[in-house]
Backbone and ligand atoms as CSV (ligand in chain L), in Angstrom:
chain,resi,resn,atom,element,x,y,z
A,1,UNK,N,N,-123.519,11.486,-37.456
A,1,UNK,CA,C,-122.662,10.297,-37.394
A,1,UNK,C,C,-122.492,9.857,-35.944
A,2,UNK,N,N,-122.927,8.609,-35.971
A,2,UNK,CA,C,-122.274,8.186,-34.400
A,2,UNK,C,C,-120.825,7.615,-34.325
A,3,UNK,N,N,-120.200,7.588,-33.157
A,3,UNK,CA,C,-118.882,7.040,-32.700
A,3,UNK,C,C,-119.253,6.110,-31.718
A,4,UNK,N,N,-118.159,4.744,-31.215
A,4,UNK,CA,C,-118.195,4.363,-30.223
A,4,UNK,C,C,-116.720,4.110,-30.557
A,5,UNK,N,N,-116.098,3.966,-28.749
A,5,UNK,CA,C,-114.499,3.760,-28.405
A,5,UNK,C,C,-114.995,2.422,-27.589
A,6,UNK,N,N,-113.957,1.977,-27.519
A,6,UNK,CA,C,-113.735,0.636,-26.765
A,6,UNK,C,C,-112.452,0.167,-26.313
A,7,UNK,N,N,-111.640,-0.124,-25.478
A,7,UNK,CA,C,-110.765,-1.378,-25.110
A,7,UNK,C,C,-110.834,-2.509,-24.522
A,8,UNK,N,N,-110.237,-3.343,-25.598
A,8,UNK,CA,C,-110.178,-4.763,-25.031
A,8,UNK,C,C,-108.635,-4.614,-24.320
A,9,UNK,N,N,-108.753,-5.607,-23.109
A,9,UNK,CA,C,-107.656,-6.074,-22.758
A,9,UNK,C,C,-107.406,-7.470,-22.470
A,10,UNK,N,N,-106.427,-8.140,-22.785
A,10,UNK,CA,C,-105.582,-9.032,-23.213
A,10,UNK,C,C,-104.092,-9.702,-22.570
A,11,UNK,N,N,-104.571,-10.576,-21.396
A,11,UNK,CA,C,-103.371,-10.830,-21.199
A,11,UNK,C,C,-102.940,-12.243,-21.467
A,12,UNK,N,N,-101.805,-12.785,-22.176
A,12,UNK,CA,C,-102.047,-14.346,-22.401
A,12,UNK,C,C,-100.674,-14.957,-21.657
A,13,UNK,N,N,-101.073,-16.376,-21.556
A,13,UNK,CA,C,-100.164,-16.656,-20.413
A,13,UNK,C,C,-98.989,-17.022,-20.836
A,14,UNK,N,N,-98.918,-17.761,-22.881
A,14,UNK,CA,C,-97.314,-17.538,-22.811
A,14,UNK,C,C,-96.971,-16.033,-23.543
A,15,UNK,N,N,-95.578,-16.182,-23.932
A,15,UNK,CA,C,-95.525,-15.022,-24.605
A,15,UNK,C,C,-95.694,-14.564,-26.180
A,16,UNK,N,N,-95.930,-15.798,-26.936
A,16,UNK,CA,C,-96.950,-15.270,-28.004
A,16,UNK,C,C,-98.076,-16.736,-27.845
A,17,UNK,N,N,-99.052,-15.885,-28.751
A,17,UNK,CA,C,-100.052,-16.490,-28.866
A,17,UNK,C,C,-101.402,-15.801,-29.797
A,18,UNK,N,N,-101.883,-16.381,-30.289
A,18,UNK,CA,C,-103.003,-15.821,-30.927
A,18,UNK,C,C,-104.238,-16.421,-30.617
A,19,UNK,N,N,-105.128,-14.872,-30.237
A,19,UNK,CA,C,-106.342,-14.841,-29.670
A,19,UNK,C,C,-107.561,-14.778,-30.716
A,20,UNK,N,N,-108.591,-15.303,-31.332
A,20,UNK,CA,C,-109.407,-14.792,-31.651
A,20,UNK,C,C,-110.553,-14.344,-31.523
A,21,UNK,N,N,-110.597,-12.812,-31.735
A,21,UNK,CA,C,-111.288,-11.929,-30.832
A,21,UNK,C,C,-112.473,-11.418,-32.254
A,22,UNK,N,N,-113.024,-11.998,-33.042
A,22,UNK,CA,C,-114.089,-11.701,-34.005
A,22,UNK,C,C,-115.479,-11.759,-33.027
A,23,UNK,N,N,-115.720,-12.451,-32.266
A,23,UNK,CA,C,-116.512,-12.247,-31.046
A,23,UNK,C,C,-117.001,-10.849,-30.549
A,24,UNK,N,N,-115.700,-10.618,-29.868
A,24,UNK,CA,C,-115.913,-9.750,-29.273
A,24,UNK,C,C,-115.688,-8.424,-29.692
A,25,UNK,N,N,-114.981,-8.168,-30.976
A,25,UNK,CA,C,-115.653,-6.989,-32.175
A,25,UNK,C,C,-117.037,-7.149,-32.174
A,26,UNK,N,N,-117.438,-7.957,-32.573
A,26,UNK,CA,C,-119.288,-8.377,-33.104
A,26,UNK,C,C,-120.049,-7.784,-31.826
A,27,UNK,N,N,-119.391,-8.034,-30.697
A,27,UNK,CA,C,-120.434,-7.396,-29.375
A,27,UNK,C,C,-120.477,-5.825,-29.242
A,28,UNK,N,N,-118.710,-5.517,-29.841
A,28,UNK,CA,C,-118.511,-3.588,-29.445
A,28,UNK,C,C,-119.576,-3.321,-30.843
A,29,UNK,N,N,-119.678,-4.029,-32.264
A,29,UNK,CA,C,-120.710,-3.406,-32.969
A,29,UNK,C,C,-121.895,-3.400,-32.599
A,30,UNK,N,N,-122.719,-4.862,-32.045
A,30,UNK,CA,C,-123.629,-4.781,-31.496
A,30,UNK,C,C,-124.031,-3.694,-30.556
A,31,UNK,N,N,-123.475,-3.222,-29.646
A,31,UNK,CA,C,-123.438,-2.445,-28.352
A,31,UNK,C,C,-123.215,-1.219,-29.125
A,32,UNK,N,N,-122.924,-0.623,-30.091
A,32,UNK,CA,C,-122.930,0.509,-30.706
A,32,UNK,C,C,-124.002,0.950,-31.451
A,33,UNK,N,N,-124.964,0.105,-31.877
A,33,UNK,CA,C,-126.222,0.563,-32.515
A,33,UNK,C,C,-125.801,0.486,-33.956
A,34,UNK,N,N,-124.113,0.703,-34.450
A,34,UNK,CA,C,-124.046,0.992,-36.205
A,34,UNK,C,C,-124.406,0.244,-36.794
A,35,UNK,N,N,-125.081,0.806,-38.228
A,35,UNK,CA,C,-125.275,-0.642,-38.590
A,35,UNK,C,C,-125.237,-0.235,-40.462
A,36,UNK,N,N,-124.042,0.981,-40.673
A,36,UNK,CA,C,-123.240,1.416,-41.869
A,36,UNK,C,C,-122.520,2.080,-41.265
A,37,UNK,N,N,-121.113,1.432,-41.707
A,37,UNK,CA,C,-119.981,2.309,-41.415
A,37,UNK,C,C,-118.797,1.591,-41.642
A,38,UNK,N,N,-117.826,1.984,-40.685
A,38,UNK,CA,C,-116.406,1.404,-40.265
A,38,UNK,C,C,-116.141,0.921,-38.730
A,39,UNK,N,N,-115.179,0.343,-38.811
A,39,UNK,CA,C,-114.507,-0.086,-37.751
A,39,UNK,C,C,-113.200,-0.588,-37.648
A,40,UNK,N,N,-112.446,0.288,-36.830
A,40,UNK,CA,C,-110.673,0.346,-36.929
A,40,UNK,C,C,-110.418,-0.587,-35.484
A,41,UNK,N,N,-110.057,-1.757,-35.703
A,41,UNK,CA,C,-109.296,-2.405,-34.318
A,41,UNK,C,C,-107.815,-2.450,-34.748
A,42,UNK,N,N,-107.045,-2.189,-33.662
A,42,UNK,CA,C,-105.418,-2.124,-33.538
A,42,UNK,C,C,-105.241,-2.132,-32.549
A,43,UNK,N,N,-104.318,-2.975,-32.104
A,43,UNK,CA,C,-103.138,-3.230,-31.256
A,43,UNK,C,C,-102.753,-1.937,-30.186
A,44,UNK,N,N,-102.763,-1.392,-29.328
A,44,UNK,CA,C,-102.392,-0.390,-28.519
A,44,UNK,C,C,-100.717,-0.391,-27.918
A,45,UNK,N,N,-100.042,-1.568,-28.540
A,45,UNK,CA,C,-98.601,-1.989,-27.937
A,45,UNK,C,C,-97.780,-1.890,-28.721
A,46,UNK,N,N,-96.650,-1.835,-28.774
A,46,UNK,CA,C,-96.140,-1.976,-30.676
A,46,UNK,C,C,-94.636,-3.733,-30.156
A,47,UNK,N,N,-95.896,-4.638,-29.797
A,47,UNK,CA,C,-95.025,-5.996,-29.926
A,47,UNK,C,C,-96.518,-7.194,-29.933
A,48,UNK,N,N,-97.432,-6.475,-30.372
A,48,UNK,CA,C,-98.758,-6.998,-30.420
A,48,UNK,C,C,-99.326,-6.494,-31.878
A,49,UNK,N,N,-99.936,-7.242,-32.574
A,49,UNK,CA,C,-100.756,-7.160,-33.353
A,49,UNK,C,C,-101.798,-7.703,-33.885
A,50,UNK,N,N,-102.714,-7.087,-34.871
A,50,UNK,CA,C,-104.158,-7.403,-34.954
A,50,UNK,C,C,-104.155,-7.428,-36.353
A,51,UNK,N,N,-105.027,-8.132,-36.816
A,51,UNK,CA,C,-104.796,-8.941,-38.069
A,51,UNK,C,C,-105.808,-9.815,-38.621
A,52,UNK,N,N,-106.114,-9.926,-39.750
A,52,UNK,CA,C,-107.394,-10.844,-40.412
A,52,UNK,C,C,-106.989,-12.100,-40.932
A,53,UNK,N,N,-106.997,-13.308,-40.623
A,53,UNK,CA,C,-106.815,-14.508,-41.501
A,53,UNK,C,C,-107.808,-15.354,-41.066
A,54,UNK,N,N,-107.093,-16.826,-41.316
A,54,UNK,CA,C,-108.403,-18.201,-41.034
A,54,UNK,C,C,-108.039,-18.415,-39.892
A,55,UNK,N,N,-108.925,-19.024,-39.040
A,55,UNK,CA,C,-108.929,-19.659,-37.480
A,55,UNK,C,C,-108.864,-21.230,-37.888
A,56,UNK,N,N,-107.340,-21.399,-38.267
A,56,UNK,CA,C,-106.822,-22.523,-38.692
A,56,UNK,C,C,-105.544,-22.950,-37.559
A,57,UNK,N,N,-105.189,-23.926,-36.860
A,57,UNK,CA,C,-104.417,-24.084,-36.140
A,57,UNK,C,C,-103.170,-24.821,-36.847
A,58,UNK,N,N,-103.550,-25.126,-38.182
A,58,UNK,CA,C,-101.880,-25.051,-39.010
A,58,UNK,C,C,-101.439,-24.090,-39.157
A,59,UNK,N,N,-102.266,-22.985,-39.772
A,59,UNK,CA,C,-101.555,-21.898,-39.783
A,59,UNK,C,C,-101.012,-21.053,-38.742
A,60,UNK,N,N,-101.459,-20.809,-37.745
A,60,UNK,CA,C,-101.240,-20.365,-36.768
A,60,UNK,C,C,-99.823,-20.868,-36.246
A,61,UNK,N,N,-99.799,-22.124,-36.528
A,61,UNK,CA,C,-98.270,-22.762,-36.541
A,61,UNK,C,C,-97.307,-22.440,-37.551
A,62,UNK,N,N,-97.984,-22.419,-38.455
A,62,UNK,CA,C,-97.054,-22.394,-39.350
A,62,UNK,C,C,-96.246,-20.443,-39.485
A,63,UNK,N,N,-97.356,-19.340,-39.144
A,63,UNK,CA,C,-97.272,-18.217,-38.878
A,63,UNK,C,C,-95.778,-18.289,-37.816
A,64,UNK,N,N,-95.714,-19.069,-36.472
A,64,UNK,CA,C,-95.340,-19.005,-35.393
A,64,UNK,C,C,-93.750,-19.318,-36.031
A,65,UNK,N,N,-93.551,-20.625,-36.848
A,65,UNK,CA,C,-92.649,-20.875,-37.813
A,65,UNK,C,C,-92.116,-20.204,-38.430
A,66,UNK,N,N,-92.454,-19.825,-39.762
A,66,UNK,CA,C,-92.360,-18.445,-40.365
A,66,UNK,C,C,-91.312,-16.676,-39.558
A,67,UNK,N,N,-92.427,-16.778,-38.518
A,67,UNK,CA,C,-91.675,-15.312,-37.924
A,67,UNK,C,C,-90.484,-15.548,-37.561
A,68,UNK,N,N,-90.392,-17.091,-36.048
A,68,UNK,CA,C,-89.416,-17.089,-35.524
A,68,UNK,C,C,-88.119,-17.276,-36.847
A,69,UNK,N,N,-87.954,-17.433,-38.624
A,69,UNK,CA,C,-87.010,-17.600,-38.819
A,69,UNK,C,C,-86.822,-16.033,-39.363
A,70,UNK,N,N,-87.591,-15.157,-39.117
A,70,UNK,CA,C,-87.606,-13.580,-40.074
A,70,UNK,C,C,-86.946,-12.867,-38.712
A,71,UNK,N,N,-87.581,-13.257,-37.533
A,71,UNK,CA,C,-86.935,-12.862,-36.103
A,71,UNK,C,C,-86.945,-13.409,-35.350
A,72,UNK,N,N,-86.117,-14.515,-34.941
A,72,UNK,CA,C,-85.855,-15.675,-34.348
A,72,UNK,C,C,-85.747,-14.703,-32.518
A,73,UNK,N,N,-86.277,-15.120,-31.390
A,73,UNK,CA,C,-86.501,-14.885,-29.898
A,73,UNK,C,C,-84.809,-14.758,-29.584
A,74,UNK,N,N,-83.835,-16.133,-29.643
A,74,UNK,CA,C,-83.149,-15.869,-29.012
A,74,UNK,C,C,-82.183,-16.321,-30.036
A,75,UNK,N,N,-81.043,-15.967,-29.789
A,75,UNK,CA,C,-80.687,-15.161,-28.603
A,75,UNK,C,C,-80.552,-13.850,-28.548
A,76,UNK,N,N,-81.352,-13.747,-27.468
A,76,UNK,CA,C,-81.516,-11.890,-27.609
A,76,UNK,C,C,-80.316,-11.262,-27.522
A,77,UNK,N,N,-79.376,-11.852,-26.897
A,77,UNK,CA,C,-77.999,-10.519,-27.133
A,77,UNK,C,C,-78.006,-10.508,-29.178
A,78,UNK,N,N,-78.495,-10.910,-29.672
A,78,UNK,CA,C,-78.024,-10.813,-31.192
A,78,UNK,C,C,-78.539,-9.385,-31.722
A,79,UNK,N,N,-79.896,-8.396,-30.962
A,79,UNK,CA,C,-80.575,-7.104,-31.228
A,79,UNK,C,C,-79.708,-6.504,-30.579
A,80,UNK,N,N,-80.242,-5.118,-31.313
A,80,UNK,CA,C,-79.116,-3.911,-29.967
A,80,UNK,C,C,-80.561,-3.305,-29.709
A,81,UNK,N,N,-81.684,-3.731,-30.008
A,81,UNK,CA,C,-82.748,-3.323,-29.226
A,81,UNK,C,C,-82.777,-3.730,-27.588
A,82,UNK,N,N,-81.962,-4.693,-27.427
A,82,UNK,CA,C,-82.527,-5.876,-25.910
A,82,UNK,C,C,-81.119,-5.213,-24.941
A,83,UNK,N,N,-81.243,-3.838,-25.007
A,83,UNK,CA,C,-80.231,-3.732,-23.681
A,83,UNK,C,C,-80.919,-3.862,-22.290
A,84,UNK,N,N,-82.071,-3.266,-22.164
A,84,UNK,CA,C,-82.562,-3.345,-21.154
A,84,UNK,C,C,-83.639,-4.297,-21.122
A,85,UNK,N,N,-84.415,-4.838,-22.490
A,85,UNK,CA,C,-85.502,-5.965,-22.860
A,85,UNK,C,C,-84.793,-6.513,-23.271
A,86,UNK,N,N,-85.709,-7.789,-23.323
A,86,UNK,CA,C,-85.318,-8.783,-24.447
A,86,UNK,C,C,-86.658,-9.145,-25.271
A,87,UNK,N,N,-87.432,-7.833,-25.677
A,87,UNK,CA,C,-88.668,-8.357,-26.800
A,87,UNK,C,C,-88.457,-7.729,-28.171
A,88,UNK,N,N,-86.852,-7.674,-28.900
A,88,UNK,CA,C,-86.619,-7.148,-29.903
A,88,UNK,C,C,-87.256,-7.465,-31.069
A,89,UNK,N,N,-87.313,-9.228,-30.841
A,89,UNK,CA,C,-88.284,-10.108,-31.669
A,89,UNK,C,C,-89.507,-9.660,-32.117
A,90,UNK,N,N,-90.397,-9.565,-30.786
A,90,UNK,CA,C,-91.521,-9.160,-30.475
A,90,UNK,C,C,-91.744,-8.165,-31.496
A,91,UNK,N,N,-90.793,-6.828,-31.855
A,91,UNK,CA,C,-91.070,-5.971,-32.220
A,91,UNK,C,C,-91.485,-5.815,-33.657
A,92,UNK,N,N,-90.360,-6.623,-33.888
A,92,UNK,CA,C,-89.945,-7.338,-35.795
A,92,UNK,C,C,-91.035,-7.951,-36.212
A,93,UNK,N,N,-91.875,-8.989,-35.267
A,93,UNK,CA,C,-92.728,-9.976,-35.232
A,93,UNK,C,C,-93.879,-9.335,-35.833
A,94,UNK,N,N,-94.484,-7.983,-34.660
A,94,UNK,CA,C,-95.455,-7.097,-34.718
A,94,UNK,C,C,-95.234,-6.235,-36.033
A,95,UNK,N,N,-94.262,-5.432,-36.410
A,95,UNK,CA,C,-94.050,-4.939,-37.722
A,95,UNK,C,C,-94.472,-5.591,-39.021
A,96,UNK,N,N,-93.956,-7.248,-38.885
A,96,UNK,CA,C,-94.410,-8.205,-39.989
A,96,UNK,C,C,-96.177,-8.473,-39.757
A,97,UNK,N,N,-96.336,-8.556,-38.956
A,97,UNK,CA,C,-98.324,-8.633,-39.148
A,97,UNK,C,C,-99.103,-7.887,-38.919
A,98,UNK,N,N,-98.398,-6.768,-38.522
A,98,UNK,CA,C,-99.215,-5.607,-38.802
A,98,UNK,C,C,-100.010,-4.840,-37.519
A,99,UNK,N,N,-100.704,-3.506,-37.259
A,99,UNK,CA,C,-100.513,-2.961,-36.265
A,99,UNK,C,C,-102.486,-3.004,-36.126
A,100,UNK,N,N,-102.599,-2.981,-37.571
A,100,UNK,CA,C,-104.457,-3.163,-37.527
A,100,UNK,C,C,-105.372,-3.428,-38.347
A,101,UNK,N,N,-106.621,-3.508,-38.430
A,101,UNK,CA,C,-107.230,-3.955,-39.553
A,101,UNK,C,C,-108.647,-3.016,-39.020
A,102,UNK,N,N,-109.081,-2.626,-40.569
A,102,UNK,CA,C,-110.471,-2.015,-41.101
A,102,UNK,C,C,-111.650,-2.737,-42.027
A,103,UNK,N,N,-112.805,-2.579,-40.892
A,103,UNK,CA,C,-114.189,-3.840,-41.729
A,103,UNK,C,C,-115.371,-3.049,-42.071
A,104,UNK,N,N,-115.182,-2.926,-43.141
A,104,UNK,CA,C,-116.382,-2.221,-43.654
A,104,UNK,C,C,-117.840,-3.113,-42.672
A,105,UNK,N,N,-119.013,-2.143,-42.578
A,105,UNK,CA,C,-119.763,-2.546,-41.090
A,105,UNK,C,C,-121.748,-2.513,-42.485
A,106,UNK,N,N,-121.682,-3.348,-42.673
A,106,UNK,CA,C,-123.157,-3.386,-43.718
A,106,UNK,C,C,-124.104,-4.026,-43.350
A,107,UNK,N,N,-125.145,-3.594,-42.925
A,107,UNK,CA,C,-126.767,-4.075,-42.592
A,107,UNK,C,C,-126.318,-4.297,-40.990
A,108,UNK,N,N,-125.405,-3.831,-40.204
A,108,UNK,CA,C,-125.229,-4.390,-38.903
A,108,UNK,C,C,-124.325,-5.204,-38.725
A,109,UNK,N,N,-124.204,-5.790,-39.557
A,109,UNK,CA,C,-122.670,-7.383,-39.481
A,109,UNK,C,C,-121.318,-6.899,-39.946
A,110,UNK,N,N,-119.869,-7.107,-39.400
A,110,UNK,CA,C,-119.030,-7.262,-40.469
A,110,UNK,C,C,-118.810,-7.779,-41.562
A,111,UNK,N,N,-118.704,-6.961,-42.572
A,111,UNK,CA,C,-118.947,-7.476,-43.925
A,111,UNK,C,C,-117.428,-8.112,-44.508
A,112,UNK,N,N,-117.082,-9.609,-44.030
A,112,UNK,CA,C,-116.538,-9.789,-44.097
A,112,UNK,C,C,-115.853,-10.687,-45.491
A,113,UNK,N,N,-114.927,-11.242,-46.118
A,113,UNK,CA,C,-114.753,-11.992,-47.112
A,113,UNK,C,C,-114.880,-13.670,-46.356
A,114,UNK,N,N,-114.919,-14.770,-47.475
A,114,UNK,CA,C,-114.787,-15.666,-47.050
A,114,UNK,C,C,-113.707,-16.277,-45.852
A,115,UNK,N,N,-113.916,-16.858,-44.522
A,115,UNK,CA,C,-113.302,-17.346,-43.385
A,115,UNK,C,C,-112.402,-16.125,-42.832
A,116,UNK,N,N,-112.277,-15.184,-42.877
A,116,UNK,CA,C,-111.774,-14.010,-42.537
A,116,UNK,C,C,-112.804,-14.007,-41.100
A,117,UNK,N,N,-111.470,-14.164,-40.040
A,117,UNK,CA,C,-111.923,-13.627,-38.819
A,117,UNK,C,C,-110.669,-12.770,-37.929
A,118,UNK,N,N,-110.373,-11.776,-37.233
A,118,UNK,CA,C,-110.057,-10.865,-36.701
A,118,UNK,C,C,-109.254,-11.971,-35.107
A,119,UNK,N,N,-107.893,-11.056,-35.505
A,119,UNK,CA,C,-106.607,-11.689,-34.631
A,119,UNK,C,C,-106.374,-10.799,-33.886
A,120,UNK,N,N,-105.907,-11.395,-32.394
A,120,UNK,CA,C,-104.866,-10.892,-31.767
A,120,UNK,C,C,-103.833,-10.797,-31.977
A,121,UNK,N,N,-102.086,-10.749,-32.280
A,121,UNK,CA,C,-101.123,-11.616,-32.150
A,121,UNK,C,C,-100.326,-11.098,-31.507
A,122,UNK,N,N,-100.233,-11.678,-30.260
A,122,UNK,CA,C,-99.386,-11.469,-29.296
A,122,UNK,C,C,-97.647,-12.088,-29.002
A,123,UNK,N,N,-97.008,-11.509,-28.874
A,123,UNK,CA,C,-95.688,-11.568,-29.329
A,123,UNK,C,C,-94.592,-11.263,-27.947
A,124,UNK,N,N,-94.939,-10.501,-27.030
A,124,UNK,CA,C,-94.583,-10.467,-25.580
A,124,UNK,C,C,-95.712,-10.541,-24.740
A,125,UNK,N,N,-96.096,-11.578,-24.445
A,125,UNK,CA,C,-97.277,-11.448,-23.394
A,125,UNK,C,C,-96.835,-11.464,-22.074
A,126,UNK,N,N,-98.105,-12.069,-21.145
A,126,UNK,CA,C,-97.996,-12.223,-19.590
A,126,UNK,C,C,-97.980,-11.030,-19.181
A,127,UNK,N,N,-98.899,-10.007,-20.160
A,127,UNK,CA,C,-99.188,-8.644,-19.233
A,127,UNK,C,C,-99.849,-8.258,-19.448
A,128,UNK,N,N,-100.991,-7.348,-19.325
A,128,UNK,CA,C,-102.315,-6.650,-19.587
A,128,UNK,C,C,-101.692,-5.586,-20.826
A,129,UNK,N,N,-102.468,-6.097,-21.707
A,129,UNK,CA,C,-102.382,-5.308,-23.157
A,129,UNK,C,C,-104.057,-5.056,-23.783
A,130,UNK,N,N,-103.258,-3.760,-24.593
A,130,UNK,CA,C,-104.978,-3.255,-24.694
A,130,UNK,C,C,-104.517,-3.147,-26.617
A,131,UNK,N,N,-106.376,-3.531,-26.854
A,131,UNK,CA,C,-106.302,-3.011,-28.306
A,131,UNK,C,C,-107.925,-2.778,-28.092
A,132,UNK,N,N,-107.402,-1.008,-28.964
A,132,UNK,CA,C,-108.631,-0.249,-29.735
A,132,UNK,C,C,-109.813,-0.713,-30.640
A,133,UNK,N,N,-111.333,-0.649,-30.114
A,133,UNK,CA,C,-111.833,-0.892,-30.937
A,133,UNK,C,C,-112.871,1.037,-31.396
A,134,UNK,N,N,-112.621,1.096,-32.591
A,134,UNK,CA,C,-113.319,2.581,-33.008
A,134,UNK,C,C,-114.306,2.280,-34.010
A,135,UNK,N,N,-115.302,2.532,-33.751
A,135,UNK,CA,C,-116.569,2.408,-35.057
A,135,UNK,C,C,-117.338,4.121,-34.974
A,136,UNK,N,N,-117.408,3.714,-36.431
A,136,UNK,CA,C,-117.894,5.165,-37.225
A,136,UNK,C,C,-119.156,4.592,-38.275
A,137,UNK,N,N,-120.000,5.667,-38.023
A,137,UNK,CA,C,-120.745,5.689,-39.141
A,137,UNK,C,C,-122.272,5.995,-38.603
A,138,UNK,N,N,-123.338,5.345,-38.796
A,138,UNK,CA,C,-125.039,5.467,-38.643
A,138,UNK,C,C,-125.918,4.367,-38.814
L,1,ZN,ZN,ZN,-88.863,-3.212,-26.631
């Protein structure tokens, strides 16, 4: 069985935002030789997450919508997480979309479902953040 490790890093300039990084999975498989297996990308932060949907810019809005009313930013005195932060949001945000996603890896390509492409979602940015890429298999 072969392995390959990888980190991406990620810094975006506001503080959320979503990156899509299906790209640059496709290069760590390429650059790995697998071409049956797996592949685990996740988030390395826990106010960041990684995630599969459409590269739709309604949704992406509408996502941004959505969270802020499940964990609205401010005002941060409202967490008793934000004594010393204020990314309590962030945290709630990341919990709701999740920490990672697994792509079955067939003939060389991600074997993916229809418009399914691979997210960043960044939730405290403006700092160098890393997410794991791990592939397994032959
Ligand atoms: Zn925190």
């Amino acid at each position: 069985m072969k392995s390959y490790r990888k980190e991406l890093v990620f810094k975006t300039e506001s503080r959320r935002k979503y990156v899509n990084i299906t790209s640059e999975v496709e290069r760590c498989l390429s650059d790995s030789g697998i071409k049956e297996g797996m592949v685990l990308v996740n988030a390395m932060h826990i106010t960041a997450s990684v995630f599969i949907n459409d590269d739709e810019s309604g949704l992406h809005h509408d996502f941004e919508v959505w969270l802020e009313k499940l964990a609205p930013e401010k005002p941060h005195s409202q967490y008793h997480h934000n004594g010393f932060e204020d990314n309590a949001d962030a945290h709630l945000k990341r919990q709701i979309m999740g920490r990672e996603v697994v792509v079955a890896i067939t003939n060389g390509k991600l074997d993916f479902g229809p418009w399914e492409q691979i997210f960043y979602g960044e939730y405290d940015g403006r700092r160098p953040k890393r997410v794991l890429v791990k592939i397994i298999g032959e």
